[in-house]
GUMI-539931 format. One record per residue (C-alpha): residue number from 1; residue in three letters; x, y, z. Coordinates in Angstrom, 2 decimals. Example, Ala and Ser with C-alpha at 12.3 -4.5 7.8 and 13.67 -1.06 7.14 Angstrom:
GUMI-539931
R   num   residuo         X         Y         Z
R     1       Ala     12.30     -4.50      7.80
R     2       Ser     13.67     -1.06      7.14
END
This chain:
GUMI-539931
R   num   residuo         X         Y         Z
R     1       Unk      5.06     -8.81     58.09
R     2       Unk      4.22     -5.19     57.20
R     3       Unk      2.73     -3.10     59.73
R     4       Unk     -0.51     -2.71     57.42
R     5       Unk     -1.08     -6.32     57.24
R     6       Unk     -0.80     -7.04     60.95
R     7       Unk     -3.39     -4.13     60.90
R     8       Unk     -5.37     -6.14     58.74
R     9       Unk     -4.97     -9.72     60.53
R    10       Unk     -5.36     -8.43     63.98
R    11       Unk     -8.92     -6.96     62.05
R    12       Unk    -10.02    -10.16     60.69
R    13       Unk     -8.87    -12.73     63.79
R    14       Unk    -12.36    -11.82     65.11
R    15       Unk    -14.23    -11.46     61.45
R    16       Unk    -17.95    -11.20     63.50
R    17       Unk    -16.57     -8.54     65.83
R    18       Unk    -15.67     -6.73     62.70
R    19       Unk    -18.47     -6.72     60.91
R    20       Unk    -20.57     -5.80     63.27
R    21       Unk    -18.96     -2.90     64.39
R    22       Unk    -18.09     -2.08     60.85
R    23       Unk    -22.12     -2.31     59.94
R    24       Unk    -22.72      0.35     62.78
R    25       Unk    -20.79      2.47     62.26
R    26       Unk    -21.74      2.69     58.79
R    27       Unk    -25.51      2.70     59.55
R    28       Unk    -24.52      5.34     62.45
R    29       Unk    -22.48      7.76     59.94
R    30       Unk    -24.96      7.47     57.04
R    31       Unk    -27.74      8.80     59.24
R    32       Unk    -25.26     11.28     60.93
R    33       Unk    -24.47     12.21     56.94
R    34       Unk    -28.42     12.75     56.29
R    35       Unk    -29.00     14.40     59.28
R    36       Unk    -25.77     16.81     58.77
R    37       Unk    -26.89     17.52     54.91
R    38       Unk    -30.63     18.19     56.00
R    39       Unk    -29.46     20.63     58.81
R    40       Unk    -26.86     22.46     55.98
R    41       Unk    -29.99     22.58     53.79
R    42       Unk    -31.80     24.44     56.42
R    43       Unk    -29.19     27.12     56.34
R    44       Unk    -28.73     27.66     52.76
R    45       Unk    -31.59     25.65     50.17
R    46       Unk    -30.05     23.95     47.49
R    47       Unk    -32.15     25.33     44.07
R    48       Unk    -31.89     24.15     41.02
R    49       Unk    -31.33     26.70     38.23
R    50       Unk    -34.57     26.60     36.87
R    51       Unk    -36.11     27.85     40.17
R    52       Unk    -33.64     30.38     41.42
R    53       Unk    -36.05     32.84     39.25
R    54       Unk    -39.10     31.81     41.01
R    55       Unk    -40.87     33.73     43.47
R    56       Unk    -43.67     32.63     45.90
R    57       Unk    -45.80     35.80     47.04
R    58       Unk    -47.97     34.72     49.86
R    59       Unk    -50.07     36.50     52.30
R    60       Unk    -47.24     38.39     55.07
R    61       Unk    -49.65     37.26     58.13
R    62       Unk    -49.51     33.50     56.98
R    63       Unk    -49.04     31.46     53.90
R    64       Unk    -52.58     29.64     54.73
R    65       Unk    -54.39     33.04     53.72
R    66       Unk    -55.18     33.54     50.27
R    67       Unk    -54.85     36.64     48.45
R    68       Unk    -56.93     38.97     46.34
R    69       Unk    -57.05     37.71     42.21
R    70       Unk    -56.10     41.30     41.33
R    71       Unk    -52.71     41.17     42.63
R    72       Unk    -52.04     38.67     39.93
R    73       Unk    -52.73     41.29     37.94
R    74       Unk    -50.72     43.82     39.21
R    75       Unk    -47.91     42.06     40.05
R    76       Unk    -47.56     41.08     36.09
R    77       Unk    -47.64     44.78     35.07
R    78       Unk    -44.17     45.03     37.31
R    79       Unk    -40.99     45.41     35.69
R    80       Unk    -38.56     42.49     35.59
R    81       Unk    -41.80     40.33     36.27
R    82       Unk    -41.65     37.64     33.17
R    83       Unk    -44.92     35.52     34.01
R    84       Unk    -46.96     35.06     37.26
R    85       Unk    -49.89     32.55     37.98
R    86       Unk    -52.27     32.47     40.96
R    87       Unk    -51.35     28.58     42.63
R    88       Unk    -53.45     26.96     45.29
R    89       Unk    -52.35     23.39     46.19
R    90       Unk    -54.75     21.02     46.45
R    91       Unk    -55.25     17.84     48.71
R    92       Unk    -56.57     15.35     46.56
R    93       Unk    -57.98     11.91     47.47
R    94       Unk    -58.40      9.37     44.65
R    95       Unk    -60.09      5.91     44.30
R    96       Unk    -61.74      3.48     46.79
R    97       Unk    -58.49      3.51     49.19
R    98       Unk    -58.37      7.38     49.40
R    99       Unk    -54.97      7.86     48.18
R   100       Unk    -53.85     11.55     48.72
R   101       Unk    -52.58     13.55     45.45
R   102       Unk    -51.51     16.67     45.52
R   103       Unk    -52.66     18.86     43.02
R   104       Unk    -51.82     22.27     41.03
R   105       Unk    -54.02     24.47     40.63
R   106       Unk    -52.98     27.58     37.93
R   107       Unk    -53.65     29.40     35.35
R   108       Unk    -52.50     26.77     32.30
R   109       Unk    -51.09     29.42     30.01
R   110       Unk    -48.60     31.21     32.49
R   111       Unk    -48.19     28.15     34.32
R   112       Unk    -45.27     26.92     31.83
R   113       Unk    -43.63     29.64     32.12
R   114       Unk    -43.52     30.40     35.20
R   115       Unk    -42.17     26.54     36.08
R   116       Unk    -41.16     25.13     32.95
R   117       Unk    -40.13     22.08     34.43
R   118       Unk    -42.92     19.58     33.05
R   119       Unk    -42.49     18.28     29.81
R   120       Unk    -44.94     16.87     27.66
R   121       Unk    -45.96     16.45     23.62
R   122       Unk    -47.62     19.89     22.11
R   123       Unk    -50.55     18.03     20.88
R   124       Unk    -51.21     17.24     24.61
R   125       Unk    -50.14     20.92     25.63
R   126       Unk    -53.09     22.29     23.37
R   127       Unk    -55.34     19.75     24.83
R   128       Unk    -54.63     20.94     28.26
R   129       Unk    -55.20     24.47     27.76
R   130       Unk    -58.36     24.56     25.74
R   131       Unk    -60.55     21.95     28.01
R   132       Unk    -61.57     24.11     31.19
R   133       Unk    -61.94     20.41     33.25
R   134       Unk    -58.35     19.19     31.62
R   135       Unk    -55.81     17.72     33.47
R   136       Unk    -51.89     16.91     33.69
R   137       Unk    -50.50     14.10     35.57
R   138       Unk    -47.10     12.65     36.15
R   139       Unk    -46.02      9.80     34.08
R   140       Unk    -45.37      8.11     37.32
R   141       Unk    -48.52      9.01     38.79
R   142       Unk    -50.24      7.76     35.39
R   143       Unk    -48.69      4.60     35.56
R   144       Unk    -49.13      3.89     39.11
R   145       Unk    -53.14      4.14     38.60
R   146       Unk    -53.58      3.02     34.87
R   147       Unk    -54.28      6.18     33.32
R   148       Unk    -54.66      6.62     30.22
R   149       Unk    -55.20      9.76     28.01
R   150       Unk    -58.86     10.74     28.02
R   151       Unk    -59.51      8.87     31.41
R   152       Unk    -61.81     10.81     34.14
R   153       Unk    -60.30     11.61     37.55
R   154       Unk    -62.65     12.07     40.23
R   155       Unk    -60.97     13.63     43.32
R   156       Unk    -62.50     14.53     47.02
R   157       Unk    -60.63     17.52     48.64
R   158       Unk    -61.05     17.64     52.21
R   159       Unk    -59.31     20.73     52.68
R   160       Unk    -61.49     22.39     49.79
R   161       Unk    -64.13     20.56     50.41
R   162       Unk    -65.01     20.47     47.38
R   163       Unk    -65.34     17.50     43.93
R   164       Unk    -63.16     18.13     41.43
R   165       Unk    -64.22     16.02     37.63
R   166       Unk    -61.24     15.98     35.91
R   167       Unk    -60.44     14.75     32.22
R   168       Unk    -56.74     13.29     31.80
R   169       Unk    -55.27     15.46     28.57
R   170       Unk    -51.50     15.43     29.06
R   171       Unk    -49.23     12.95     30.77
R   172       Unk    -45.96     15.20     31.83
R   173       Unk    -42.00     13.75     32.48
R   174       Unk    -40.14     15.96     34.93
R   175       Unk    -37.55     15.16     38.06
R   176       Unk    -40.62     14.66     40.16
R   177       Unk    -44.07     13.04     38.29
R   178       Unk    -45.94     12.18     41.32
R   179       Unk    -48.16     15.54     40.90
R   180       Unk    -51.50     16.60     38.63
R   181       Unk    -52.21     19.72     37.29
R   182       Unk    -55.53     21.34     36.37
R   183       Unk    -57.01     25.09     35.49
R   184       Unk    -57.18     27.42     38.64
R   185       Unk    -60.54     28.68     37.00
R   186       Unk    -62.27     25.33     38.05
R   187       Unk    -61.34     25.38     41.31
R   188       Unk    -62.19     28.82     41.49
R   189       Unk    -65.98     27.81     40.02
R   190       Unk    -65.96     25.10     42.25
R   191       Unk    -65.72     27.35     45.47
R   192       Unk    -67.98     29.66     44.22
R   193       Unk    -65.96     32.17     42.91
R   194       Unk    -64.04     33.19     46.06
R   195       Unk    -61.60     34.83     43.31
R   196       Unk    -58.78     34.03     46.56
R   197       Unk    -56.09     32.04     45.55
R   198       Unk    -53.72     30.72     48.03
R   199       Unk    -50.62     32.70     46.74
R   200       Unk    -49.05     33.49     43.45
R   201       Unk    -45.73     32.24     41.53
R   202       Unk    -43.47     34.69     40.10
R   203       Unk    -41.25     34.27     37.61
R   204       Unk    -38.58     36.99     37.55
R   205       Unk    -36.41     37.56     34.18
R   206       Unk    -33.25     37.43     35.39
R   207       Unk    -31.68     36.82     38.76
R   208       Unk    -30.86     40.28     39.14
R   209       Unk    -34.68     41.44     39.30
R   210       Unk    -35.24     38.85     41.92
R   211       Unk    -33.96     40.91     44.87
R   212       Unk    -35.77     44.27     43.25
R   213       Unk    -38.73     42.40     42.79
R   214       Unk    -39.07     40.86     46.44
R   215       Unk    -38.96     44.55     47.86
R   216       Unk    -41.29     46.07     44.99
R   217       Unk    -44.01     43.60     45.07
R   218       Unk    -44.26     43.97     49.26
R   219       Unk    -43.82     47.91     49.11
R   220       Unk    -46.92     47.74     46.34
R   221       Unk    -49.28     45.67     48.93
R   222       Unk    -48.06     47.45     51.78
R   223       Unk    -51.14     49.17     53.88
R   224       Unk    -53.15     47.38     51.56
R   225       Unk    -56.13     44.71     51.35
R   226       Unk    -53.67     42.21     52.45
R   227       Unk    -50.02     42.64     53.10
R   228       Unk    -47.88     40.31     51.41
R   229       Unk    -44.46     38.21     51.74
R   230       Unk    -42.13     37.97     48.50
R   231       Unk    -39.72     35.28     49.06
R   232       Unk    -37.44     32.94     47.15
R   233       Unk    -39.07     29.73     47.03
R   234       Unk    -36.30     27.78     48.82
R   235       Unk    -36.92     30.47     51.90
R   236       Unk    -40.77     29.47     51.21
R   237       Unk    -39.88     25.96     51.70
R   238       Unk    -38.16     26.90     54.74
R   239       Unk    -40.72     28.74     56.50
R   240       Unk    -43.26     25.62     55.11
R   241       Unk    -40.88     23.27     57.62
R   242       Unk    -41.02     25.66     60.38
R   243       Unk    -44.84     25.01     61.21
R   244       Unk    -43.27     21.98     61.72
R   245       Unk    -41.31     23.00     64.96
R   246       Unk    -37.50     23.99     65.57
R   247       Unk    -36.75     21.21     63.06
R   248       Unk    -32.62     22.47     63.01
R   249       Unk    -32.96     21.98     66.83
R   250       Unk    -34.55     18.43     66.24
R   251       Unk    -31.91     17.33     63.43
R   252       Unk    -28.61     18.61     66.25
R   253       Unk    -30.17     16.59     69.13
R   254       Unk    -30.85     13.46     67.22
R   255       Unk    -27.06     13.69     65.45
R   256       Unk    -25.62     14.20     69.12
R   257       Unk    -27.30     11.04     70.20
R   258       Unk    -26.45      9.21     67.37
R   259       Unk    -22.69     10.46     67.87
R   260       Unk    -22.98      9.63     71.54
R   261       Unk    -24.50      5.95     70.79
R   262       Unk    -21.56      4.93     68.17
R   263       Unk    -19.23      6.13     70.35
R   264       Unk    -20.74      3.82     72.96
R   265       Unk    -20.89      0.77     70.87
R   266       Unk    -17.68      1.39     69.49
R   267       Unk    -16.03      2.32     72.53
R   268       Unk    -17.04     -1.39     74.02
R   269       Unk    -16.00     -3.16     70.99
R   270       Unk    -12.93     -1.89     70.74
R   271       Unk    -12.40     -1.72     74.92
R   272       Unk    -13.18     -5.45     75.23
R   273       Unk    -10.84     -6.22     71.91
R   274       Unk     -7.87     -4.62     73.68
R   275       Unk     -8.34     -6.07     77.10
R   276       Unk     -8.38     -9.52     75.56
R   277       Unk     -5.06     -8.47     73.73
R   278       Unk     -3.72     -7.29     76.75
R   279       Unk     -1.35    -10.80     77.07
R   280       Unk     -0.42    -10.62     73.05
R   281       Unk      0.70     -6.95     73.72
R   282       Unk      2.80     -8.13     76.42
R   283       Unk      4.71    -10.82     74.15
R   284       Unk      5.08     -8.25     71.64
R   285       Unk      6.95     -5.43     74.11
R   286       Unk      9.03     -8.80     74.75
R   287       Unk      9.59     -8.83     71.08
R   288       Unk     10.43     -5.53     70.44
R   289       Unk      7.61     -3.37     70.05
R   290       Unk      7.97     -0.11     72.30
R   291       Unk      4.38      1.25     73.49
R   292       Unk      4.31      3.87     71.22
R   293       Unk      4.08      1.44     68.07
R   294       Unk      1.41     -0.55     69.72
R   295       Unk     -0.42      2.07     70.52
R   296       Unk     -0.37      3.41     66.35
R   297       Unk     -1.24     -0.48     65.56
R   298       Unk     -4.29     -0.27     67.90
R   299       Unk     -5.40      3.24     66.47
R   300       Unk     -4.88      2.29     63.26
R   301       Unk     -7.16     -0.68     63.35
R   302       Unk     -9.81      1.33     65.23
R   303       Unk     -9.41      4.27     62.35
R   304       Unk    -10.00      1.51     59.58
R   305       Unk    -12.79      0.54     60.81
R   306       Unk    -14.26      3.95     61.67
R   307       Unk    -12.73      5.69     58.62
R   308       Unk    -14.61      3.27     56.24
R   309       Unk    -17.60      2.59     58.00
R   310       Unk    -17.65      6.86     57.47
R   311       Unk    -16.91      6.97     53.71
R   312       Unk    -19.42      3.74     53.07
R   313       Unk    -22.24      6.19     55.19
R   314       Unk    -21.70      8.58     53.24
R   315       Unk    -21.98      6.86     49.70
R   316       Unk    -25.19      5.56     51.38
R   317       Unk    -26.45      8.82     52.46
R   318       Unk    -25.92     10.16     48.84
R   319       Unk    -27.66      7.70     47.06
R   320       Unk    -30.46      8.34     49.96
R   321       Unk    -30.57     12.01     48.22
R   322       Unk    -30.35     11.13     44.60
R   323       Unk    -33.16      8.60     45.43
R   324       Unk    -35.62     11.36     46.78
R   325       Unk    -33.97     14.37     44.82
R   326       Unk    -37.05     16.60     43.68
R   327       Unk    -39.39     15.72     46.64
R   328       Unk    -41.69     17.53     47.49
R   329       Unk    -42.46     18.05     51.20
R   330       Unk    -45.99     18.74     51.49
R   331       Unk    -46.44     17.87     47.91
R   332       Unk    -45.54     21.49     47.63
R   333       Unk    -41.80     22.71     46.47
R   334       Unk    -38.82     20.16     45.76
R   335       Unk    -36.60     19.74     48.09
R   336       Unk    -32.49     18.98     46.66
R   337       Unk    -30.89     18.30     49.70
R   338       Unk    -26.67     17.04     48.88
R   339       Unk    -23.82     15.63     50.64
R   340       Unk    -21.28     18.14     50.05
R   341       Unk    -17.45     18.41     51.28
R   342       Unk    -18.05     20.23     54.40
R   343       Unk    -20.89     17.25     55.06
R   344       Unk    -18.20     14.68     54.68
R   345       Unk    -15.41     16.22     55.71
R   346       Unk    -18.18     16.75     59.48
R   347       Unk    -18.81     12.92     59.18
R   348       Unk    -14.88     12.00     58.53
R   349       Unk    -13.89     14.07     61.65
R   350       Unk    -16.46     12.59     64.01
R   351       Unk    -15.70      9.08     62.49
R   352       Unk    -11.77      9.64     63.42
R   353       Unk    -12.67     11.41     66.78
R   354       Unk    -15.28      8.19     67.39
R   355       Unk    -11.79      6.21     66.01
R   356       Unk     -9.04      7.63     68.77
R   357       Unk    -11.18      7.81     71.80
R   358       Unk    -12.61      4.64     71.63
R   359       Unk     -9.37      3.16     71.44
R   360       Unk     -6.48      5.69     73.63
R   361       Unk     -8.22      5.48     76.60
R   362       Unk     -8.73      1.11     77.01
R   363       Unk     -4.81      0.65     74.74
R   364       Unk     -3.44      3.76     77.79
R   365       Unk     -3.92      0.99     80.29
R   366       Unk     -3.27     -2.22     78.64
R   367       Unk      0.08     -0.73     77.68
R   368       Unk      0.89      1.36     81.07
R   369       Unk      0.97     -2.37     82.71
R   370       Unk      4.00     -3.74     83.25
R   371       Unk      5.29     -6.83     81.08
R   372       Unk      4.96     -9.30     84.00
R   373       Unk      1.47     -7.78     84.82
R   374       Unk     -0.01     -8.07     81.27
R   375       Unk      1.22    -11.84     80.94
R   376       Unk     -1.04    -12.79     84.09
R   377       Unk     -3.68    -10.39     82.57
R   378       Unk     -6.56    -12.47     81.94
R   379       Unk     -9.09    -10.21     81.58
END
């Protein structure tokens, strides 16, 4: 018998065991993979291309101030600028049940340039722009509630507090259709003309304004009305988390105690496995086996275990991400968070460490018995 297939039998003698300890470390390692992804994410935000041109200008004291309408206007006259649109999200609440939708509010012409991202037919496009009540929803969205084209939307903003009347004109398909759009004008009418939207969107015309840009826009508002903040949007979405909390410091000390409670449950499995071994061991020095080999068979069936509960966490944690790819957290800017090779090659290197000391330490002693010992061993 090969050495891999008494690896194999010594794995399935006890197929419960197994399983179990194969299920968590897998459910373990695929929340250690999320958690490790999400924390790289916080370092460097994964854009898509589309978006690396995109700017967020928001108010430099905090991104809940709005900002004057003119610097809209200014801000387009910039060089390098290709399109900007004053953006306010809105907190929607539809139907009897209150469901929340998040809504954008722009200006409809610049708005598909600046994030060209939603498609939808031209006749619909036209439709959209010329109706000052018009509306854009997500074919998922759409679906969800019945909508069809022409339908009214009624919507209750607490945050606005304000009633928005919307008509349905355009049905969009994007990576993420759970949003509505509408003309920044209306909600502008609807608060009385505060002429304050909540920031702007800037699209830049090539990545090599974006940097020039950032610093021009800020020096141009500097010592002004209202100081503003130029940032990429993925550093927007960053600084959106951090009213959150310390959310890195959160994701580290829920990984360590994940880490530390795998290593616990693992540890015991594989302890208890040994010591009931400890006679079989014995019979097999008698045969032949020195301590060394043992001690590889023991580690290797530990490592299996640990090694593929890692690589099945870490298909699971991937799927996890292509699931919610494109959400938006706050309703506000997608989020692409992925499992990349440093992730997994993290995750494999805890899964091996989790691996070898749950199973030196308990095999060190059943082995450092003598022969005559381990035969009376009975646990």
């Amino acid at each position: 018998m090969t050495r891999s297939r008494l690896v194999i039998k010594n794995l399935l003698r006890n197929r419960r065991r197994t399983i179990l300890t194969f299920l968590s470390v897998a459910t373990t390692i695929t929340l250690l993979a999320v958690f490790c992804a999400t924390y790289r994410y916080f370092d460097a935000p994964l854009m898509p291309s589309e978006l690396r041109l995109l700017l967020m200008v928001s108010s430099r004291t905090s991104m809940m101030i709005p900002l004057p309408l003119s610097y809209g206007e200014r801000i387009a006259r910039l060089p390098g600028v290709a399109a900007t649109t004053p953006i306010n999200m809105v907190d929607g609440l539809y139907g009897g049940q209150d469901d929340l939708l998040f809504a954008l509010a722009s200006d409809p012409v610049a708005f598909f340039k600046v994030y060209p991202d939603w498609h939808l037919p031209e006749d619909q496009r036209a439709a959209y722009l010329r109706e000052r009540t018009a509306a854009l929803a997500g074919r998922r969205t759409a679906l969800k509630y019945g909508w069809k084209l022409g339908d009214r939307i009624h919507l209750r903003s607490p945050g606005y507090h304000v009633d928005l009347d919307l008509v349905l004109r355009g049905i969009y398909t994007a990576q993420d259709e759970s949003l509505l759009g509408f003309h920044w004008d209306y909600l502008n009418e609807a608060l009385d003309r505060l002429d304050k939207p909540g920031g702007f969107w800037v699209r830049a015309q090539t990545e090599e304004d974006v940097p020039r840009l950032m610093q021009t826009i800020d020096n141009q508002f500097r010592n002004g009305e209202m100081e503003t903040r130029t940032q990429p949007m993925g550093q927007w979405v960053l600084d959106f988390l951090a009213m959150i909390g310390n959310v890195k410091l959160i994701v580290l000390s829920v990984s360590a105690a994940m880490v530390f409670a795998v290593l616990l449950v693992v540890a015991n499995t594989m302890g208890m496995s040994i010591r009931e071994r400890t006679a079989e061991l014995a019979i097999l020095r008698v045969l032949g086996f020195r301590p060394k080999q043992l001690l590889a068979l023991l580690a290797a069936e530990s490592l299996t275990v640990s090694v593929t509960g890692a690589v099945v966490g870490c298909l699971l944690a991937g799927t996890v991400f292509a699931l919610i790819g494109g959400y938006r957290i706050g309703g506000a800017m997608p989020i692409y968070i992925q499992v990349d090779g440093v992730t997994v090659g993290i995750v494999l290197s805890v899964a091996i460490g989790i691996g070898l000391s749950s199973t030196l330490i308990p095999a060190y002693r059943a082995l450092g018995r003598s022969i005559a010992q381990a035969l009376r061993f009975v646990g």
